[in-house]
C-alpha positions as CSV (number, residue, x, y, z in Angstrom):
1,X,-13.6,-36.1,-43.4
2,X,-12.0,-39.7,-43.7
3,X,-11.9,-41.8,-40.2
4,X,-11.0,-45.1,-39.3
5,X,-12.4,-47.7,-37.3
6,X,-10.8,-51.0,-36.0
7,X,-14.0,-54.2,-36.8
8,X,-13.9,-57.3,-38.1
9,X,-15.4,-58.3,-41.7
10,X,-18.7,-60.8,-41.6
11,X,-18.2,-62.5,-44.8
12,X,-16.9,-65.6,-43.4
13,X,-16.7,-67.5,-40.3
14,X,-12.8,-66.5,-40.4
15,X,-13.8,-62.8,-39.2
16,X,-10.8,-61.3,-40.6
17,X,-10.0,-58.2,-38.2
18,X,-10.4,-55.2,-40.6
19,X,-9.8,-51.0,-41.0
20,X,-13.0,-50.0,-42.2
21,X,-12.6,-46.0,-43.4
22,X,-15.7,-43.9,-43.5
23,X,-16.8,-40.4,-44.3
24,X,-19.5,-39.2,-42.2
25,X,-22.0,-42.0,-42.2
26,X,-20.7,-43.6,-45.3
27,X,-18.1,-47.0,-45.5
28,X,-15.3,-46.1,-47.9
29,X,-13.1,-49.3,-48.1
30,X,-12.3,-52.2,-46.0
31,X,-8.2,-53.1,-45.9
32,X,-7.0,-55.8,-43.5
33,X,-5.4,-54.8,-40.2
34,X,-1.1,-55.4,-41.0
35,X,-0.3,-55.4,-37.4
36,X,-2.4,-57.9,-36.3
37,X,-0.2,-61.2,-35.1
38,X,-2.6,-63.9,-36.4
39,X,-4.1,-62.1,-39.8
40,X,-0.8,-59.7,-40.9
41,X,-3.4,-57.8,-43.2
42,X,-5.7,-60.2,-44.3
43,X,-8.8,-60.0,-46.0
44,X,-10.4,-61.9,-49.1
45,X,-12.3,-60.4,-52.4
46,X,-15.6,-61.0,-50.6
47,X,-14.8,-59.0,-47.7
48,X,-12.6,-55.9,-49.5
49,X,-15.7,-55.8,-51.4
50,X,-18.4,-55.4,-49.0
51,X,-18.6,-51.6,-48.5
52,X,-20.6,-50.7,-51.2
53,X,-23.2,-53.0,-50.2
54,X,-24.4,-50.4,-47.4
55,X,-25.4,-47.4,-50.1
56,X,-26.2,-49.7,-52.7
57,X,-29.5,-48.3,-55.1
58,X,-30.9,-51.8,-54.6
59,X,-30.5,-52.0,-51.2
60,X,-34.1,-52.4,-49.2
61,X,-34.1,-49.6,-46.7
62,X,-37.7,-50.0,-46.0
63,X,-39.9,-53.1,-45.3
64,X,-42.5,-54.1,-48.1
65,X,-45.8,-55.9,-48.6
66,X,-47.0,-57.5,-51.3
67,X,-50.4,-55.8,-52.8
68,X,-53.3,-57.7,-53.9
69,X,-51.9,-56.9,-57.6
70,X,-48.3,-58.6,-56.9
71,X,-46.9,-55.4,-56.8
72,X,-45.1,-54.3,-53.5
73,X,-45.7,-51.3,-51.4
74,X,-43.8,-49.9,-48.3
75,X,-45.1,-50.5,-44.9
76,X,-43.4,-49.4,-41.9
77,X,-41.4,-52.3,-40.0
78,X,-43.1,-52.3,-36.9
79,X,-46.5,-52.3,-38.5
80,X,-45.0,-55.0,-40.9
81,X,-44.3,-57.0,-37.8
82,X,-47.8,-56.4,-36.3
83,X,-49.8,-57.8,-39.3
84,X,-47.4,-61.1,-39.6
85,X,-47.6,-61.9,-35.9
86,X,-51.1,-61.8,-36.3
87,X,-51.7,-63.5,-39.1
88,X,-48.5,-66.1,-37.9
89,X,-51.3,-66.5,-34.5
90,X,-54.5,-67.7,-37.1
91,X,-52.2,-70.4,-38.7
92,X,-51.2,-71.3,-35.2
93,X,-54.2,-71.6,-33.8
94,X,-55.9,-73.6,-36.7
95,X,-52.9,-75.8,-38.0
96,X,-50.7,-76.0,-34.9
97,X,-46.8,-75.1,-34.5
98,X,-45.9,-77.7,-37.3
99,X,-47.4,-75.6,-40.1
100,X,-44.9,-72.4,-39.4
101,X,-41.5,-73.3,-40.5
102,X,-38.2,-71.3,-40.8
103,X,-35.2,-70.9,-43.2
104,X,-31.8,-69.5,-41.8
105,X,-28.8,-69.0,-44.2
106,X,-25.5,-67.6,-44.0
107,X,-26.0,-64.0,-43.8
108,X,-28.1,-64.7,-40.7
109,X,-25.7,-67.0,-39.1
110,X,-22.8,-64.8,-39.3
111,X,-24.2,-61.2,-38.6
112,X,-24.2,-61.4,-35.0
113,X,-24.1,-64.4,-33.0
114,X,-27.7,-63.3,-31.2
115,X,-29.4,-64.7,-34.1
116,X,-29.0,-68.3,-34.0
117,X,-29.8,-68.2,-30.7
118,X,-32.3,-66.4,-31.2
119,X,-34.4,-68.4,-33.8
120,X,-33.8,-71.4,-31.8
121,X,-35.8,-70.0,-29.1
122,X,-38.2,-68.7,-31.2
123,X,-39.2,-71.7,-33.0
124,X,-38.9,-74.0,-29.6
125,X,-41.9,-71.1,-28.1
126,X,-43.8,-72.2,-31.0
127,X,-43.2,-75.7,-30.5
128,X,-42.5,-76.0,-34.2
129,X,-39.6,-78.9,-35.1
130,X,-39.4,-77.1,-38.7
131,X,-36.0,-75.6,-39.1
132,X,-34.2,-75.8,-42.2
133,X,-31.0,-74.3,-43.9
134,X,-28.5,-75.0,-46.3
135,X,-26.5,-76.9,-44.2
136,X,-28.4,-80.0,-45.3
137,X,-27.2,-79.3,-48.7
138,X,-23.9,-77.8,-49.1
139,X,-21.9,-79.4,-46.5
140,X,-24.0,-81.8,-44.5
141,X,-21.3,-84.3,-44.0
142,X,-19.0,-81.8,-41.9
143,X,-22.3,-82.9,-38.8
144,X,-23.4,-86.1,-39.8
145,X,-20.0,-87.5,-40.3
146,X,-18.7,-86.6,-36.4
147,X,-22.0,-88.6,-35.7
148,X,-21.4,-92.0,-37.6
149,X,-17.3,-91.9,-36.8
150,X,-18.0,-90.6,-33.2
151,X,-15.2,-87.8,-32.4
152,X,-12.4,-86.8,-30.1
153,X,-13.2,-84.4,-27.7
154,X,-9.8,-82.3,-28.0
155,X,-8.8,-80.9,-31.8
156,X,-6.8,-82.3,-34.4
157,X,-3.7,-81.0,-34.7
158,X,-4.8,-79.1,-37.4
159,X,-3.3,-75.6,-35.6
160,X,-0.4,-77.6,-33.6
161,X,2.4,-77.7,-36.0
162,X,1.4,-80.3,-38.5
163,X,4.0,-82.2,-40.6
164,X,1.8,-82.7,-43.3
165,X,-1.6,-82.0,-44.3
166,X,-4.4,-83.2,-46.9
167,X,-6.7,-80.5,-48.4
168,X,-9.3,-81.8,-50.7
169,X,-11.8,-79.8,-52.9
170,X,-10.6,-76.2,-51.2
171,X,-8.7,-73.4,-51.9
172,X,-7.7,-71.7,-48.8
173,X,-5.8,-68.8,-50.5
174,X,-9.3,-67.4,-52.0
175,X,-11.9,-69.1,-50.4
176,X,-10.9,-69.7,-46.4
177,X,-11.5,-73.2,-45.3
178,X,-12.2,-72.8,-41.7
179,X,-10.6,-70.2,-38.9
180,X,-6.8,-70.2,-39.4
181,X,-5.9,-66.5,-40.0
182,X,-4.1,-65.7,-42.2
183,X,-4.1,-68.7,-44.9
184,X,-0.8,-67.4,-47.1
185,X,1.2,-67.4,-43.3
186,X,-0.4,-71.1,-42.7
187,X,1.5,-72.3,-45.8
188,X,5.1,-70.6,-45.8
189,X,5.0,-71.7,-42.4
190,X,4.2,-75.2,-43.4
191,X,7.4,-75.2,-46.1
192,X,9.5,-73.3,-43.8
193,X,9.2,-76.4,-41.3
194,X,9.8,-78.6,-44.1
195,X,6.6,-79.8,-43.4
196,X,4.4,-81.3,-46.2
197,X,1.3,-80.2,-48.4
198,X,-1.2,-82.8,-50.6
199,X,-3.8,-81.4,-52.1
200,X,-6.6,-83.7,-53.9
201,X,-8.4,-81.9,-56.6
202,X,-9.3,-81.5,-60.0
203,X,-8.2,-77.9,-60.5
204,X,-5.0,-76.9,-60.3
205,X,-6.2,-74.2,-57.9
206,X,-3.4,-71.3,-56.3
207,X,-3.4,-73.9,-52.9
208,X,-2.4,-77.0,-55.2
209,X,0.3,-75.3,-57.2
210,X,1.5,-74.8,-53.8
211,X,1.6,-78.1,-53.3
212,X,4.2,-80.9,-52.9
213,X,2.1,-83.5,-54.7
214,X,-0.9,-82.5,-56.2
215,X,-3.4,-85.4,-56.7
216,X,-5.1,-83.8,-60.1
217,X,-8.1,-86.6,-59.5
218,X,-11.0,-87.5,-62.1
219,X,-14.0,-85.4,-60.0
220,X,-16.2,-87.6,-57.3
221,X,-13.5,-89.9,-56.9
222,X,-12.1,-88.4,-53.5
223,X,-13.6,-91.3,-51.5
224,X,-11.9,-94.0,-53.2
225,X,-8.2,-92.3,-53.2
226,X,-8.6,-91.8,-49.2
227,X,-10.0,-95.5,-49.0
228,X,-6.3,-96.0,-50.7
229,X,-4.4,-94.2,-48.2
230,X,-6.2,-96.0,-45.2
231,X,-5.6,-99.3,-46.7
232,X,-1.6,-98.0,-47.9
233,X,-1.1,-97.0,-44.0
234,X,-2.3,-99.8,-42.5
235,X,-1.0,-102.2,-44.8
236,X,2.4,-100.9,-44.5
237,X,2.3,-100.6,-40.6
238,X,2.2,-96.5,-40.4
239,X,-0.8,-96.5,-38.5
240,X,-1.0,-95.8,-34.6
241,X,-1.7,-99.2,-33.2
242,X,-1.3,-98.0,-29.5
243,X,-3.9,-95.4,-30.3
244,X,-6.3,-97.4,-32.3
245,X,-6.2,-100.1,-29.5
246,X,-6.8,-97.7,-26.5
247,X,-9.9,-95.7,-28.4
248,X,-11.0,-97.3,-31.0
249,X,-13.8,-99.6,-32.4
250,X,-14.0,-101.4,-35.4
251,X,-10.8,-100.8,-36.7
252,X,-10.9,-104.7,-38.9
253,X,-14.5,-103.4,-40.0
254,X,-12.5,-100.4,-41.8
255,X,-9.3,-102.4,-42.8
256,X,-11.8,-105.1,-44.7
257,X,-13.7,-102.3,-46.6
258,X,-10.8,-100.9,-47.8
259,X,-9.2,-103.6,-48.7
260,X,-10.7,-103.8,-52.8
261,X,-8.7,-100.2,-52.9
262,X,-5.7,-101.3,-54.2
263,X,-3.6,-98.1,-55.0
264,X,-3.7,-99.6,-58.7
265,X,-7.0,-100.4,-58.8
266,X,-7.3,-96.0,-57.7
267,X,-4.8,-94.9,-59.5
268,X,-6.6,-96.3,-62.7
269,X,-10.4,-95.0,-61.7
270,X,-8.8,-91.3,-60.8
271,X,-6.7,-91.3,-63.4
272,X,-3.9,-89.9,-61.5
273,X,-0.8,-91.3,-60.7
274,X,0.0,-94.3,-59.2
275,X,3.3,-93.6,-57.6
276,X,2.2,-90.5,-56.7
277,X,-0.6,-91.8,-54.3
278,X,1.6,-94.3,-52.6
279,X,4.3,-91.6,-52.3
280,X,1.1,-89.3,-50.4
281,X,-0.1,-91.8,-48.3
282,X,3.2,-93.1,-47.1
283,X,4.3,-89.3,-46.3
284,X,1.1,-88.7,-44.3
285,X,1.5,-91.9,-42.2
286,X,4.7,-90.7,-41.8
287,X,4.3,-87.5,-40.2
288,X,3.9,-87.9,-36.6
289,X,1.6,-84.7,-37.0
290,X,-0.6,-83.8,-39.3
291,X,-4.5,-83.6,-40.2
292,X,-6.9,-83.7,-43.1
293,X,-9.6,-81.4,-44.1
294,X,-12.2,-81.8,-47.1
295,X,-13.6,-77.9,-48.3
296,X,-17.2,-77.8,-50.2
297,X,-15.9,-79.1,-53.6
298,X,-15.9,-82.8,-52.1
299,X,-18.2,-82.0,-49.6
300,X,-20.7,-81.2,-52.5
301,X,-20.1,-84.5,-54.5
302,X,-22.1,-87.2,-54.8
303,X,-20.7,-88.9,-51.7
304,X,-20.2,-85.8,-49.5
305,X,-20.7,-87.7,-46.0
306,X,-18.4,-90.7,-46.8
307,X,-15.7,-88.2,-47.8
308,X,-15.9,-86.1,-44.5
309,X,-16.3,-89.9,-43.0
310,X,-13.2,-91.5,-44.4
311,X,-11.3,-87.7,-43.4
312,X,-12.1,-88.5,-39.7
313,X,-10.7,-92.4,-40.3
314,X,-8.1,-91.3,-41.8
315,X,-7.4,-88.8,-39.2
316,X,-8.1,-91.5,-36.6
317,X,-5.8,-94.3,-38.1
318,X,-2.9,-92.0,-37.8
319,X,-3.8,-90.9,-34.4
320,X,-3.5,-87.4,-35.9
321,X,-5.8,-86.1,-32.8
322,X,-4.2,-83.6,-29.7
323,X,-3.1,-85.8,-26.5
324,X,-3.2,-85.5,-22.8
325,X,-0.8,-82.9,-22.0
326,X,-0.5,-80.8,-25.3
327,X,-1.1,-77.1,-25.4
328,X,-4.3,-76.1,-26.5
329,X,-3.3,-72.8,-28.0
330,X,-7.3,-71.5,-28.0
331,X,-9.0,-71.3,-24.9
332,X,-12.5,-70.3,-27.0
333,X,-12.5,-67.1,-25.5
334,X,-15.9,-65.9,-25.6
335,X,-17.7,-69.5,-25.3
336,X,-17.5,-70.9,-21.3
337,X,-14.5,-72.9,-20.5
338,X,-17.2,-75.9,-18.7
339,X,-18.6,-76.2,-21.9
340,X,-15.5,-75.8,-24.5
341,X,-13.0,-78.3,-22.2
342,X,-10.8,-80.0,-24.3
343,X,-10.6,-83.5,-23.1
344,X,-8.0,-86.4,-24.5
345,X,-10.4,-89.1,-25.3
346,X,-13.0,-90.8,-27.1
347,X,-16.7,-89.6,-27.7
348,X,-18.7,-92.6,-29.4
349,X,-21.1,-92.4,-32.3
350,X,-24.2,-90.5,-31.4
351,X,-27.4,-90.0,-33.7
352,X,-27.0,-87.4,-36.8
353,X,-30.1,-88.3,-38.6
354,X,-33.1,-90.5,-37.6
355,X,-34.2,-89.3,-34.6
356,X,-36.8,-86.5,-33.9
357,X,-39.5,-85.3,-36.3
358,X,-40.5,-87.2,-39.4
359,X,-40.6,-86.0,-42.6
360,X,-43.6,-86.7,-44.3
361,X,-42.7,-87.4,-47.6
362,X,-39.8,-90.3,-48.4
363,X,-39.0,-91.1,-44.4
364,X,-36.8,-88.4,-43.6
365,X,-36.1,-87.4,-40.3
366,X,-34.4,-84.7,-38.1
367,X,-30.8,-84.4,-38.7
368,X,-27.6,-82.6,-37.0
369,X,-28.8,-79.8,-39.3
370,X,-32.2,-79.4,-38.7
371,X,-34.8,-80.7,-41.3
372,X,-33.9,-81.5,-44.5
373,X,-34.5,-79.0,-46.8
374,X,-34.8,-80.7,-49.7
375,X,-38.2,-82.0,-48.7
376,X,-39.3,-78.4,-47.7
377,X,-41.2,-77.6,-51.2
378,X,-43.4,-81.2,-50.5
379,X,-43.8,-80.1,-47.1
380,X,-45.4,-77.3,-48.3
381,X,-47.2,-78.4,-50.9
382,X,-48.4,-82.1,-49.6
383,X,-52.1,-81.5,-48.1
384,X,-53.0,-83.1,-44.7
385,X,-52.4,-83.1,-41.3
386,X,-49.0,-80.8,-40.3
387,X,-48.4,-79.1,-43.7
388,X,-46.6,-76.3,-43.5
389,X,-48.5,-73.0,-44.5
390,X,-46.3,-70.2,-43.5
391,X,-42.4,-69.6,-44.0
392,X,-40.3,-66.9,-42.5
393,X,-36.5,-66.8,-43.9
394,X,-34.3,-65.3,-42.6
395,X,-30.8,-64.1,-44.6
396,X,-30.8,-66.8,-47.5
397,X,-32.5,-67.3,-50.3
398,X,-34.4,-70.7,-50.1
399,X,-35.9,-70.4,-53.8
400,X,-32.3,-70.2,-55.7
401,X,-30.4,-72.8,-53.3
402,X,-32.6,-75.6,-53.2
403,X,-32.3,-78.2,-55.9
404,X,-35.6,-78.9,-57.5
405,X,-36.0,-75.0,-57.8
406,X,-39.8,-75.2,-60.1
407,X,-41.2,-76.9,-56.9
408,X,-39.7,-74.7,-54.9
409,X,-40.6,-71.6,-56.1
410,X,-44.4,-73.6,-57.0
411,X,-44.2,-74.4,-53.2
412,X,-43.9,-70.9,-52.1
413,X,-46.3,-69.2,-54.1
414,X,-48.8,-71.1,-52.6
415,X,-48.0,-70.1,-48.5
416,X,-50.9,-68.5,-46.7
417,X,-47.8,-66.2,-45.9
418,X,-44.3,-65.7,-46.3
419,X,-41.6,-63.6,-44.5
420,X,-38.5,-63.0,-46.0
421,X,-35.8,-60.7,-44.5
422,X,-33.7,-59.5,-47.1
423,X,-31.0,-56.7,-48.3
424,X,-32.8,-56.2,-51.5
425,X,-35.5,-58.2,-53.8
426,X,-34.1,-61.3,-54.1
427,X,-35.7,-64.2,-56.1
428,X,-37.4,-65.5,-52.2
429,X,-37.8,-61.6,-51.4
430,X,-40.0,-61.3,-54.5
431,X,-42.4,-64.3,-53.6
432,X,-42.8,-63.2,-50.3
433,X,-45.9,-61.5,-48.6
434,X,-43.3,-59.3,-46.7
435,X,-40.5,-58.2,-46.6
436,X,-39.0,-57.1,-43.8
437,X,-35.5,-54.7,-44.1
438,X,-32.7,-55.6,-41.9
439,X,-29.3,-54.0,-40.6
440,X,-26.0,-55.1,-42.1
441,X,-22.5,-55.4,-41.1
442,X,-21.0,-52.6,-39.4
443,X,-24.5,-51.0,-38.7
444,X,-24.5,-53.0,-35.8
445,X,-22.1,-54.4,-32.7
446,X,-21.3,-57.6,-32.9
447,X,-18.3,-60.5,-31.4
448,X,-16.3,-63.2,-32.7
449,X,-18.1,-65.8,-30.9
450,X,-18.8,-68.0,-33.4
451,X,-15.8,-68.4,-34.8
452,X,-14.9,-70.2,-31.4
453,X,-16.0,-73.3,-33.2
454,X,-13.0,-73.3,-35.1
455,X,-10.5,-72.8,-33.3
456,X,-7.9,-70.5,-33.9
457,X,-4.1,-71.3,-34.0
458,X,-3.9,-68.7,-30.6
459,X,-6.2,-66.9,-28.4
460,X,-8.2,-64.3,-30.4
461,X,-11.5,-62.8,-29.8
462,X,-13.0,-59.5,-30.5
463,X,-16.3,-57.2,-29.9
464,X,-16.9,-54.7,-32.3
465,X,-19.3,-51.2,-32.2
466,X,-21.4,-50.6,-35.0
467,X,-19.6,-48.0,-37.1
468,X,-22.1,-46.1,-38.8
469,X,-26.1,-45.7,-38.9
470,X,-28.1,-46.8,-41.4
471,X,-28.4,-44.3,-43.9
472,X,-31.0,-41.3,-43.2
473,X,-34.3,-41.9,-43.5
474,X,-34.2,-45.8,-43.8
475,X,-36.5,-48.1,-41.3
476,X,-34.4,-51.3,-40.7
477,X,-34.3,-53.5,-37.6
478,X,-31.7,-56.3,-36.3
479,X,-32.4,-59.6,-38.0
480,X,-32.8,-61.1,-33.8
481,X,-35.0,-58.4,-32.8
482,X,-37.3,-59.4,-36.1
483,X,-38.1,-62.8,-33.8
484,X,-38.6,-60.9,-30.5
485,X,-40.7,-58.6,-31.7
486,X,-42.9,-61.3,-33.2
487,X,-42.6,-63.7,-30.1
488,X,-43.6,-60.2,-28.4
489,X,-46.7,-59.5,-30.1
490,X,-47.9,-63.6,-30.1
491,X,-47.2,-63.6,-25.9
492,X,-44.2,-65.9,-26.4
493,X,-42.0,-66.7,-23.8
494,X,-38.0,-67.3,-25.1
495,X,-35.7,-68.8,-23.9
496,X,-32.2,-68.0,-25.0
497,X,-29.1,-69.7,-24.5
498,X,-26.0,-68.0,-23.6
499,X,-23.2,-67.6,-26.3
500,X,-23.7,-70.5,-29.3
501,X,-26.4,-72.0,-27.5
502,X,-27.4,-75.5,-28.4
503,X,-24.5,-76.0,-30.5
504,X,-22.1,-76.2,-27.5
505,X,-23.6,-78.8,-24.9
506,X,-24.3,-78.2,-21.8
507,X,-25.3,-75.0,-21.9
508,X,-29.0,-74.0,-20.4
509,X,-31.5,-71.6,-21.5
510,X,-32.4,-68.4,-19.6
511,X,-36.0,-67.0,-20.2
512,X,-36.5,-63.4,-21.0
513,X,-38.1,-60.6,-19.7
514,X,-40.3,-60.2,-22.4
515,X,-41.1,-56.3,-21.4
């Protein structure tokens, strides 16, 4: 017999609210919810194509180890778990905390907002600094740019009405940039205000064929056509002087290094219209409202950072940020008011890379995103003092998303061990020395929580039951309770921050009761 069940679908940090049908302990389909006031039925590709994931035939429903042979065998979890804290203990005790790093990727970040508080506790009981993730590579310049720029500490009015906005490098109506809802709703609204949409991009995606200009750019040139704009609006006095005067440093810094970006001289290296980039910049200084946003396709050029940079001037120049007095239509509602305040003013540049462990190989440091992950393969493989000998990643797949992939996958082959958990044998699974089966999706409760750090154009949260059990006969385990079942059996002591932990400030840890 078919039921239904109200959740929300993981796929994305947009947590679409979904109807997820099931018969018995099986997940049918996925449809979006049509009643629902911020989403009106929405759901994406990804997400309507999630459900067969749970009964898949490649799906791992029991943990593995790797046999002397190469060949894997099943082990069950919890004696899985015993052998790797152990053996996690012996590379402790002779190579210290440094040697044991960790990789977290998407599908641990958005399965259940435990986990990244989780693994933060985790490694700061080993007193390890090694964290990595892709967040140094695909999109590192949506942190480090906040840092260099400094930021205002109330949103953009990105979800307040805008009279125009930029999109570069995304596609909003298949792939979601940020937490807005439903995207198709975002842009009638937008024309049925009269409001105004540029979109910058080589493609003429579904989002720029919506467009009112469409800036159809020569790739890796979205730096230089912002540069433009910024020089355009100041140059022809649309920029918010009051603002920039009040909250602002180094304003003439900015003006004199846009000033060789001569909307001719842009036009001609983008090969896109001239008149059509004057016409954008002059209807964004216009505006009175409006924001900018840069998606993964010029987050993932060549000068990724400087584009997210020059977004936040550009932003900035206009004074395109929520004042004193506006309504903040999001009061974060699962994330503690103290810590989530929206305040009207200026937060100066802070330190997004440079600080904190050292690299040892080409003088990188800590960043906003943890360790750079590109120098995880010679961390591995560099002998000496603080070389890292064990690995345990945790929903990615470090070996196919790291550039340099030979010395990658060379790098892992040579751990004393590796710890992978996975859905099935990926190409990390199958280098690992285990690996461990975990939950997914509607197997397990989860909330919204993360989601608060984009906020929503109205109040929204939502907590969700886990649906069905795993399937019968399957050993699988939360990807958290991986960590606290280790930090268990090595006599660590966590301690976990409440809701997103040490990415909101100002929240303190808790220790555990680790009975």
């Amino acid at each position: 017999m078919t039921e239904s069940h109200v959740s929300f679908c993981r796929i994305c940090p947009n947590f679409c609210p979904v109807q997820v049908e099931t018969e018995g302990n099986r997940v049918v389909s996925l449809t979006g919810l049509p009643d629902n006031p911020l989403f009106r039925g929405y759901t994406c590709i990804k997400g309507r194509n999630h459900p067969p994931l749970y009964d898949h035939p490649d799906r791992l429903l029991h943990s593995l180890k790797r046999s002397p042979d190469g060949t894997f065998v099943s082990i069950p979890t919890e004696d899985a778990i015993s052998e790797i804290s152990e053996r996690l203990l012996q590379i402790l005790d002779r190579h210290g905390p440094r040697a044991i790093a960790a990789f977290s990727g998407t599908y641990y970040a958005l399965d259940t907002p435990i986990n990244l508080t989780m693994l933060d506790a985790f490694q700061t009981a080993l007193g390890s600094p090694m964290t990595f993730g892709p967040g140094s590579i695909d999109q590192p310049g949506k942190a480090l740019a906040p840092g260099l720029h400094g930021a205002w500490m109330a949103p953009n009015q990105g979800n307040a009405d805008p009279n125009a906005v930029i999109l570069i490098g995304n596609n909003p109506l298949v792939s979601l940039q940020g937490a807005k809802g439903h995207p198709g709703n975002f842009f009638r609204d937008l024309s049925r205000r009269g409001a105004k949409l540029i979109v910058i991009d080589p493609r003429r995606t579904e989002t720029a064929k919506r467009a009112d200009i469409h800036l159809q750019s020569r790739p890796g040139e979205d730096a230089a056509i912002l540069a433009a704009m910024i020089r355009l609006i100041i140059d022809e006095d649309l920029h918010d002087a009051e603002f920039l005067a009040e909250n602002v440093n180094g304003f003439d810094q900015l003006r004199a290094a846009v000033e060789p970006f001569t909307p001719s001289y842009v036009a001609a290296r983008a090969d896109i219209p001239e008149d059509d980039l004057i016409r954008a910049g002059r209807i964004f200084g216009r505006a009175g409202r409006g924001f900018v946003a840069a998606g993964t396709g010029a987050n993932m050029s060549a000068k990724g950072t400087l584009n997210e940079y020059l977004v936040l001037c550009l932003n900035t120049v206009c004074g395109y940020w929520m004042r004193a007095g506006e309504e903040i239509r999001n009061p974060v509602t699962l994330v503690s008011p103290t810590t989530q305040k929206a305040k009207a003013q200026a937060a100066p540049p802070f330190p997004a890379f440079g600080y904190g462990e050292k690299a040892r190989v080409r003088g990188l440091t800590q960043t906003v995103w943890g360790m750079p992950s590109t120098t995880l393969a010679e961390e591995i493989l560099l002998p000496g003092a603080g070389q890292v000998r064990a690995l345990v990643s945790l929903g990615a797949n470090p070996a196919s998303c790291i550039p340099d992939q030979l010395s990658v996958v060379e790098a892992f082959r040579s751990l004393e061990l590796m710890v992978q958990m996975d859905v099935h044998l990926s190409a990390t699974a199958k280098l690992a020395h285990y690996v461990i089966a975990p939950k997914i999706g509607f197997e397990q409760p989860a909330t919204t929580m993360q989601q608060s750090m984009h906020r929503m154009p109205a109040p929204w949260a939502q907590y969700a039951p886990a649906i069905v059990d795993p399937p019968e006969g399957s050993d699988v385990i939360e990807q958290w309770k991986l960590l606290l079942r280790l930090a268990q059996r090595m006599g660590l002591k966590l301690k976990v921050f409440p809701g997103l932990g040490p990415i909101v400030a100002g929240e303190e840890a808790t220790e555990l009761d680790m009975d």
